[in-house]
N, C-alpha and C positions, 0 to 999 in steps of 0.2 A: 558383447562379443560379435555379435552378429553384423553391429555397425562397422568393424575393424575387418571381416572377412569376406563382407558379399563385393563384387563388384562395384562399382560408383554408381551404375544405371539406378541400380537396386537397394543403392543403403539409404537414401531419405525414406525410401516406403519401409522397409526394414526395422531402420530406427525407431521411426513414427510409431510402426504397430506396434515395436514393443515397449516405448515408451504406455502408449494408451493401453498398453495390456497391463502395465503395470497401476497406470491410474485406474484400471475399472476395476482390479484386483482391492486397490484403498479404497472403494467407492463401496465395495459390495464387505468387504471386512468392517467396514466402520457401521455400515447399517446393520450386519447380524450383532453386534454386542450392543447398538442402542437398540436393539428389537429384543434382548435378552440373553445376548450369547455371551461369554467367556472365553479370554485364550490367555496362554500365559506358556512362556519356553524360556527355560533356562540352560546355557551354553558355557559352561564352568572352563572348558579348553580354548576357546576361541580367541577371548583377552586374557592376558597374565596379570595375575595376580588375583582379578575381579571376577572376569567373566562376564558374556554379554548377559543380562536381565530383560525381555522382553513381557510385556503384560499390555494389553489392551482393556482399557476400563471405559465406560460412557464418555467422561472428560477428554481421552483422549481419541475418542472413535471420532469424534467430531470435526475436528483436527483434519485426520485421517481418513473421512469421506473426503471434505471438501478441498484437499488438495490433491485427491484421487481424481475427481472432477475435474478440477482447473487443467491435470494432467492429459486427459483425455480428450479435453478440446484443445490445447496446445500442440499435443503431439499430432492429431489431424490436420492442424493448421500447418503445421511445421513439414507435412508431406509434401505441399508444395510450394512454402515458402525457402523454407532449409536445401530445397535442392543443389543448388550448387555451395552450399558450408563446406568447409572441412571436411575430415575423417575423423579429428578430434572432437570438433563441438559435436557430433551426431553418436559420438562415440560415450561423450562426459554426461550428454543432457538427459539418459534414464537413469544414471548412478546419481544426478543430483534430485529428481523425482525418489528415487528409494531412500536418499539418505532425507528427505523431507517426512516420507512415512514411516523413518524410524524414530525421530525425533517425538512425537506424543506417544508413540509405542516402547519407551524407553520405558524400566520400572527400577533402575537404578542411577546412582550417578556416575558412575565411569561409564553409562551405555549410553544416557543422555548427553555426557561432554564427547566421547566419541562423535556419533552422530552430528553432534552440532558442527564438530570441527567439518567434518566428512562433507557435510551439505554447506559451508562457508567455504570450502578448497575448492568445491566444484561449482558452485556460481560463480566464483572468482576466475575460473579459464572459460567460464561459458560470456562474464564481461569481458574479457580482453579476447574476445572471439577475434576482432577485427581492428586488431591494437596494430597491425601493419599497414592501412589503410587510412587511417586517421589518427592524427598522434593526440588528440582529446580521449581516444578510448584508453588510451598508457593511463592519463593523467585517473581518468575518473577509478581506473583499478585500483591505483595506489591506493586513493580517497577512501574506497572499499576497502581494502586491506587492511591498511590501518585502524579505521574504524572498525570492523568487523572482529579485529583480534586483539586490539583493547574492549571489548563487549564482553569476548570471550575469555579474559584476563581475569573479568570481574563477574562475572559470575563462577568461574575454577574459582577465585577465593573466597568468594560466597558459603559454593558448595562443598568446599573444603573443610571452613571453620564449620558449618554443618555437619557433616559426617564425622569430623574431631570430637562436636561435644555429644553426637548423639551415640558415639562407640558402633555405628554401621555406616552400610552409604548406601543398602537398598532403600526404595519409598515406604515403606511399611515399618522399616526399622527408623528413617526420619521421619515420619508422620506421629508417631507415639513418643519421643522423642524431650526430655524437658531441658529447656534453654534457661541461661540467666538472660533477663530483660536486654543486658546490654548486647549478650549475645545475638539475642530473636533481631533487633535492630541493627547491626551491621549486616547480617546475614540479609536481612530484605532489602537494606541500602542496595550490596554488592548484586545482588539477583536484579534488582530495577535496572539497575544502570546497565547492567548489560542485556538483557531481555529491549527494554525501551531503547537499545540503539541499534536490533537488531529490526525492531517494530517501525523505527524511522520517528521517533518521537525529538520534539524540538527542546533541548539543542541539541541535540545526538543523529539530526536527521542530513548531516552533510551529505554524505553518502551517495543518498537515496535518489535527489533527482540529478547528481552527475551521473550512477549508472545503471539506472534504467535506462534511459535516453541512449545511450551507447550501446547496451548488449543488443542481441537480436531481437525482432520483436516479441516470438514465442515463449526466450527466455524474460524480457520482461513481464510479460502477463505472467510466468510463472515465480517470478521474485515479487512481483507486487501482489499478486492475487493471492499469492500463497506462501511464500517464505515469511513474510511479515507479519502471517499468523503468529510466526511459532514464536513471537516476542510476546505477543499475549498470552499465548500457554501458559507458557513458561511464566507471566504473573503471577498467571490464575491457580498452577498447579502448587509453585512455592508459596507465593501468599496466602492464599484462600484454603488450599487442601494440604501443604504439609507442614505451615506453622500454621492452620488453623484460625488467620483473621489476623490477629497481632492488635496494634493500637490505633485509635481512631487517626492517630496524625500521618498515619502510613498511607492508606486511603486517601485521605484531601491531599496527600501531598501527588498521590497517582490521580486524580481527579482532576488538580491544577495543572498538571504535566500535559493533562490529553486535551483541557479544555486551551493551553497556551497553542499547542498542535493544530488544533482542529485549527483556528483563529487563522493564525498566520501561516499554516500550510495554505490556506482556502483565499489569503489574500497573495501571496506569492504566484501562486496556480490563476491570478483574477486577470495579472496582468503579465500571466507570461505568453512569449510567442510563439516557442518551441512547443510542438506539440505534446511530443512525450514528455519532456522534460514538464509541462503543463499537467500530463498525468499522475507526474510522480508526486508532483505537489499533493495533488488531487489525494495521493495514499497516505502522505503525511496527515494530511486533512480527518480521512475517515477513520485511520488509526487512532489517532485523538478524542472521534468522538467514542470507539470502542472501549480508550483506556476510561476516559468518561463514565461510562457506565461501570465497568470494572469497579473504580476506585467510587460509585456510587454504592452499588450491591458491596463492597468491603465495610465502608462505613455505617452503612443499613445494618449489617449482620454486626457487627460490634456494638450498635446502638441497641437490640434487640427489638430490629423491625425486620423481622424474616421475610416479610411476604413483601414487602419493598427490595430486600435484599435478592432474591429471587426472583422478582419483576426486572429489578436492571442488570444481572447477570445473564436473563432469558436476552432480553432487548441488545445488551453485549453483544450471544452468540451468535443473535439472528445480522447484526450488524456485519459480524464477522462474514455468515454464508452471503449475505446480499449483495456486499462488495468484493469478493470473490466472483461471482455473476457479472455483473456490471463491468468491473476492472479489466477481467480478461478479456470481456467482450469490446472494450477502449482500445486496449495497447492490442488487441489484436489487427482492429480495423487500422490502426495508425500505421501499422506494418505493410499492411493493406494500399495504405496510401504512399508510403514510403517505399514501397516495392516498385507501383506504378509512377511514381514519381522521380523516387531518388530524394523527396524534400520530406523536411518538419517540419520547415517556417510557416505559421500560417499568413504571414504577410503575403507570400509568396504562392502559395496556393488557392482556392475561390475554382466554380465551376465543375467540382466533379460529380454533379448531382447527375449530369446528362452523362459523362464518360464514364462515371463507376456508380450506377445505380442503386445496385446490390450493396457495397460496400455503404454509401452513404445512409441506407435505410438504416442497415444494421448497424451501422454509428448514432444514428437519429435514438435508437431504444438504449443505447449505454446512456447518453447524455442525459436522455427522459430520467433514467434509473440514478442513475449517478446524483440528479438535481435534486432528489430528495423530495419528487412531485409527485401529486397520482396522476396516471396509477401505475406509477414505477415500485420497485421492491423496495427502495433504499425508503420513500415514503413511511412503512409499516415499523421497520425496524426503529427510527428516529422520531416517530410517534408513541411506537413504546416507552423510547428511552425519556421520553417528555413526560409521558404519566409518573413515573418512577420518580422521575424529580419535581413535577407538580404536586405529588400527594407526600412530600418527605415534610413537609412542612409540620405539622401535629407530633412527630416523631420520632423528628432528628435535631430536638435541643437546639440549644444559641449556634452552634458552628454549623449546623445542617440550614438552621432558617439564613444564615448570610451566604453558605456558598451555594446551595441548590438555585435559588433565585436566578446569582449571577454563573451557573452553569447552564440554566435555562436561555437567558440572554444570548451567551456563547453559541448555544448549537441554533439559534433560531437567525444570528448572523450570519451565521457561517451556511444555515440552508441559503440564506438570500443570495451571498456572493456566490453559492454554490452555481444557482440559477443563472447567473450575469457570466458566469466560468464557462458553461457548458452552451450556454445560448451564441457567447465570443466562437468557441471553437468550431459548433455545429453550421452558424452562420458563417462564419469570414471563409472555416476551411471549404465547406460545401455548397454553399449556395454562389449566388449570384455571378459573375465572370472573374474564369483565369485570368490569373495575375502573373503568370509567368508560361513560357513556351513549354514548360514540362506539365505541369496543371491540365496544357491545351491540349495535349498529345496523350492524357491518360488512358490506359487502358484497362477494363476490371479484371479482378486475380481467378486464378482457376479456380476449377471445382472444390478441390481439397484444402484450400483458405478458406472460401465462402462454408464449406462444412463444420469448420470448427468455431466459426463467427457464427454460423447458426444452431450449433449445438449451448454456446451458450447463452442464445436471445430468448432458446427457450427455455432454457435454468430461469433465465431473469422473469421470463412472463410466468411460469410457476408460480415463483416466490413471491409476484407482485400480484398474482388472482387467488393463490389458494396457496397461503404461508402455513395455514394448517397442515400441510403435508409436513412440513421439519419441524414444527414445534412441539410436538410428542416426544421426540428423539431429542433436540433441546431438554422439554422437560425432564427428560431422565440425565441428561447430563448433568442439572443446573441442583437434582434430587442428589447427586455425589456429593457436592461441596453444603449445599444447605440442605437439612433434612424439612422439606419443604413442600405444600401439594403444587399441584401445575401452576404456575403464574399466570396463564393463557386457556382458556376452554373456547370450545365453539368449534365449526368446519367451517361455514361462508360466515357469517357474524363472532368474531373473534372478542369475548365479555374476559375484562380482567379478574382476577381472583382476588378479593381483599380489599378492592379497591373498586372506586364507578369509574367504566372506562368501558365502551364498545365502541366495534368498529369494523365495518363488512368492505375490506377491498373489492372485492367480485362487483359486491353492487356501486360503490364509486364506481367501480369502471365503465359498468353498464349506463349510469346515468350518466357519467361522461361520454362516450359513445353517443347515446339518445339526443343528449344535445349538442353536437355538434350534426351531429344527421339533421335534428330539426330547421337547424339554421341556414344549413346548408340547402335543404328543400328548399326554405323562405327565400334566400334569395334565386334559386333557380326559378321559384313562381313569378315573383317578382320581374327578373330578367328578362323573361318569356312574355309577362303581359306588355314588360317595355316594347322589345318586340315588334308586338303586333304594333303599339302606334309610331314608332317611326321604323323606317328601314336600318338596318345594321350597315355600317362600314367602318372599314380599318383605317386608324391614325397612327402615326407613328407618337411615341411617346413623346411629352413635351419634357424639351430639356433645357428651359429658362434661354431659350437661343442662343446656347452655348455649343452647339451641334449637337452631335451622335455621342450616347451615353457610353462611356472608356472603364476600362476597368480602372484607369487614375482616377477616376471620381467617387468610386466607392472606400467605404470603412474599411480599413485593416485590421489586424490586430493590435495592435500599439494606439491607432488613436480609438478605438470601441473601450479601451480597456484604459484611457486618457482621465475619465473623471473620478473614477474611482479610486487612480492614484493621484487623485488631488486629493478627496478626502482623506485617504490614510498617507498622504508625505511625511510625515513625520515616523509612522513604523516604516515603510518600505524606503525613505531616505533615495529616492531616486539619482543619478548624475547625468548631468547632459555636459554636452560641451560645442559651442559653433566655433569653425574654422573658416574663415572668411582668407580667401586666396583673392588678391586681386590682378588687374593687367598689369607686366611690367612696363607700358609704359607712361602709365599714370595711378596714383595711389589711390585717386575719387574712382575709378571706374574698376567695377568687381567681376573677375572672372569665372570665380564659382564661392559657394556658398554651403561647405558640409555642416550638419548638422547633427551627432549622433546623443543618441541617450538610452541608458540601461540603467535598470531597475538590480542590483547586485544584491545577494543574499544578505540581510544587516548581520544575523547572528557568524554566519561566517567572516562575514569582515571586522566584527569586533571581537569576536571571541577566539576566533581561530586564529588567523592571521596574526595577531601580535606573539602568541604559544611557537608557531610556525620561523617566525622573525626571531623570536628569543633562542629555539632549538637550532636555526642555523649559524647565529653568533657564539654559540657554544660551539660547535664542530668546527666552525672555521677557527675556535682559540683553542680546541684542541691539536690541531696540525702541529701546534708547538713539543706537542708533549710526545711522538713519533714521528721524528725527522729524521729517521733513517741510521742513529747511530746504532750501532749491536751492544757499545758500553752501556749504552742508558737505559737499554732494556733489560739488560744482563741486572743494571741499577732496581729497575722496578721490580724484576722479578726476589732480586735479595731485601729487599724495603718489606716488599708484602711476604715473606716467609718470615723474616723478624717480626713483622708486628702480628700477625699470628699465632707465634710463640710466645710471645709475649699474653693476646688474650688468653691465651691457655693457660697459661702458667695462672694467669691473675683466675679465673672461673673455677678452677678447677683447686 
């Protein structure tokens, strides 16, 4: 309201504050019930027939912190990036923050389909922010739309035929609840499919890098870092807590879902150029390795390996909060540069390490975190998830010893390309010489950008020095679904439960630290006794006497990112094409010589594309069927009341 009434001076700070008022509100609710609280309201008048159900439980507090968080640093960042937006988007972006923190705070299913639709309407005007601006941002809504409302098709029929056989449709009346087998297994089909396309799992992940890339940056960080939790919820709450586990093939088949995800998110994201559209891969990517553990701790707990099962649900949620960290701290800085730019190419950008200081550092620690390195957060979390699946082996029978193995392979790929991902963007965008007049002309973002870029570097250095602060609160999450003791003990030396496995991020970092200091001494000793025996003078770089070093001689993105799609040509199916223009007045001498080539999505060009092609040869053969006469519709309307009389007559 507030955004719709203050004057223009005054509504980005307005907005903002009350957007983060709202996020430290989810921030401080989610930790009193993982500290021991309870709430729970029921609203009988509010919806017809239903009534809103609201309950906050551990599972969902978690949820419910972390996208209080994301809230908080976004809407701060948003004070002074958001300044000139709309009245609408500053008006839509807290109602889509609340409809995110109703979404795990739902304890029924008309409160939960509510909500979900509520938070899909309002990311959806918050993408087509600046759909009059660029006519890519039309396209990428639709892409959303569409997808986002067949997700929600299939999970309504999910939760439907659920609350059909269970005679309620609060969680408590479906959680006690007996299905026939056939039923438990449609119901978790319909809940996947649409959960995993709201998660951006592949092939469900169209969506996801057309619009991110598009909406604003604020709202990216907050659809990536935080909306695409709530497809994992939503696994964790229907699979795991209200049908109770189900059958082992439900899990490996969530397992293979997130390990094909991680894979080819992390290889799409290797060689893209766009930057965000480079992050959004980047969320496909981590969401993979999330349902990963997911569908590991499912299969664990069906197998009756609890304290396996337990360990990868911990490793799960801790995924969940560290790329939350990380993500927002990416797609914020990218906004960052996109502000000061106007660009995402990183072919196009190089050099803003001297014009945007601040921004490049705090880039520098998303990448760290993001690569999956120490002593970043994403490191702890995908070390967990490895013990989980190195120790399944004794435990998890014939189908656990062949798929853990090669889930282990998967996320230990997908670290490497992660590193070659973020090393391309860190280097090409940041470092070395602009590559274009705007690159040269940067300048860094105000205060209240850099505030919410540095609000979440230090989420990320928390979680990457001392993960024991959330893993208590985890563990009482992860005590909901498995009655289980803590998967995780220790403060600085983190010792698995059940299993050998320690590991002290604090003191990697310190000895990281230590030796980089050592080295760095050695050669300033070094340097220095040089030094003394000859005199110091300045040379200019040698540059094979080709002249003075250009920004055309350095790596881009497309060729840093050149070998790697040699190795994988055959998944990523690359297209090139040269156009060779010659002089008109002779055919041997060449005027110019285009070259161009893109890497296109393969699942969308095989899968969608021909769906796409089929639905529009339909439409165009239905124009036959309304051409405008009033007889032949007057015809349809009598055809279909005969043969409806007709079924009646026969059913009845």
């Amino acid at each position: 309201m507030a955004a719709l009434v203050v004057p223009d001076r005054a509504r980005a700070l307005a907005a903002g504050l009350g957007t983060a008022a709202a996020g430290g509100f989810g921030v401080a609710a989610g930790m009193a019930v993982l500290t021991g609280g309870r709430w729970s309201v029921w609203l009988p008048e509010l919806l017809p027939l239903a009534g809103v159900r609201l309950s906050l439980d551990p599972l969902g507090a978690v949820f419910v912190a972390v996208t209080g968080a994301v809230a908080v640093c976004a809407a701060v960042y948003a004070i002074g990036y958001a300044r000139h937006e709309g009245r609408t988007v500053q008006a839509v972006l807290p109602l889509f923050v609340a409809s995110m923190l109703l979404v795990p705070a739902a304890a029924s299913m008309s409160t939960l389909l509510v909500a979900w639709e509520l938070m899909a309407l309002t990311s959806l005007v918050l993408v087509l922010a600046e759909h009059r601006h660029r006519p890519e941002v039309g396209r990428a809504g639709l892409w959303y739309a569409a997808m986002t409302h067949l997700g929600f098709a299939a999970i309504l029929a999910g939760l439907a035929l659920f609350a059909a056989q269970s005679g309620g449709e609060s969680f408590d009346q479906l959680r006690g609840a007996e299905l026939s087998p056939m039923a438990r297994d449609v119901v978790f089909l319909a809940t996947l499919i649409g959960f995993a396309s709201k998660a951006g799992i592949v092939p469900l992940h169209v969506w996801l890098p057309r619009a991110h890339p598009e909406a604003p940056s604020h709202v990216s960080a907050l659809m990536s870092a935080a909306m695409v939790n709530m497809g994992v919820y939503g696994i964790v709450r229907v699979g795991l807590d209200l049908l109770g586990g189900g059958a082992p093939w439900w899990w490996l088949l969530t397992l293979a879902a997130g390990a094909a995800s991680a894979l080819y998110g992390i290889l799409q994201a290797a060689v893209a150029s766009d930057l965000k559209r480079l992050l959004g891969y980047s969320t496909t990517e981590n969401m993979g390795l999330v349902l990963v553990g997911v569908g590991a701790a499912g299969f664990f707990a069906v197998s009756h390996a609890p304290v396996l099962a337990a360990l990868a649900l911990t490793a799960a949620l801790l995924h969940v909060v560290n790329h939350a960290g990380f993500k927002t701290l990416l797609f914020l800085a990218a906004g960052s540069v996109l502000r000061a730019t106007g660009l995402r190419d990183l072919d196009a950008l190089g050099g803003l390490r001297t014009r945007m200081p601040a921004t490049t550092a705090l880039f520098a620690v998303g990448a760290l975190c993001a690569s999956a390195l120490p002593p970043g957060n994403g490191f702890v979390s995908e070390w967990l998830l490895l013990q989980s699946l190195v120790h399944a082996l004794p435990a998890s029978g014939v189908a656990g010893a062949v798929t853990m193995p090669l889930a282990v392979g998967v996320i230990a790929l997908s670290a490497g390309l992660a590193v070659a991902t973020f090393v391309k963007a860190f280097g090409i965008g940041f470092l070395a010489r602009p590559r274009s007049s705007q690159a040269a002309q940067a300048s860094e973002s105000p205060a209240t950008m850099l505030g919410g870029m540095g609000l979440s570097a230090v989420c990320c250095a928390v979680l990457a020095l001392a993960p024991a602060v959330v893993l208590p609160a985890l563990a009482t999450a992860v005590g909901q679904v498995f009655p289980a003791a803590g998967a995780v003990s220790g403060q600085v030396t983190l010792r698995l439960t059940g299993v050998m496995g320690v590991i002290s991020p604090l003191l990697i970092a310190v000895a990281l630290v230590a030796a980089v200091a050592l080295v760095l001494a050695v050669l300033r000793v070094l340097a220095s006794r040089r030094a003394q025996w000859r005199a110091r003078r300045r040379a200019r770089l040698w540059d094979c006497g080709a002249g003075p070093m250009t920004a055309r001689m350095e790596y881009t993105a497309t060729s840093f990112a050149e070998p790697l799609q040699r190795v994988f040509d055959d998944v990523l199916a690359p297209e090139s094409d040269v156009d060779v223009t010659p002089v008109k007045e002779s055919a041997y001498l060449v005027e110019r010589v285009r070259f161009q080539a893109r890497i296109p999505d393969r699942i969308e060009h095989r899968l969608y594309r021909p769906v796409l092609a089929a639905a529009g040869v339909l439409g165009r053969s239905a124009r036959t069927l309304a051409n405008g006469s009033v007889h032949r519709y007057l015809a349809y309307g009598f055809y279909a009341l005969v043969g409806a009389l007709i079924v009646l007559a026969v059913i009845r």
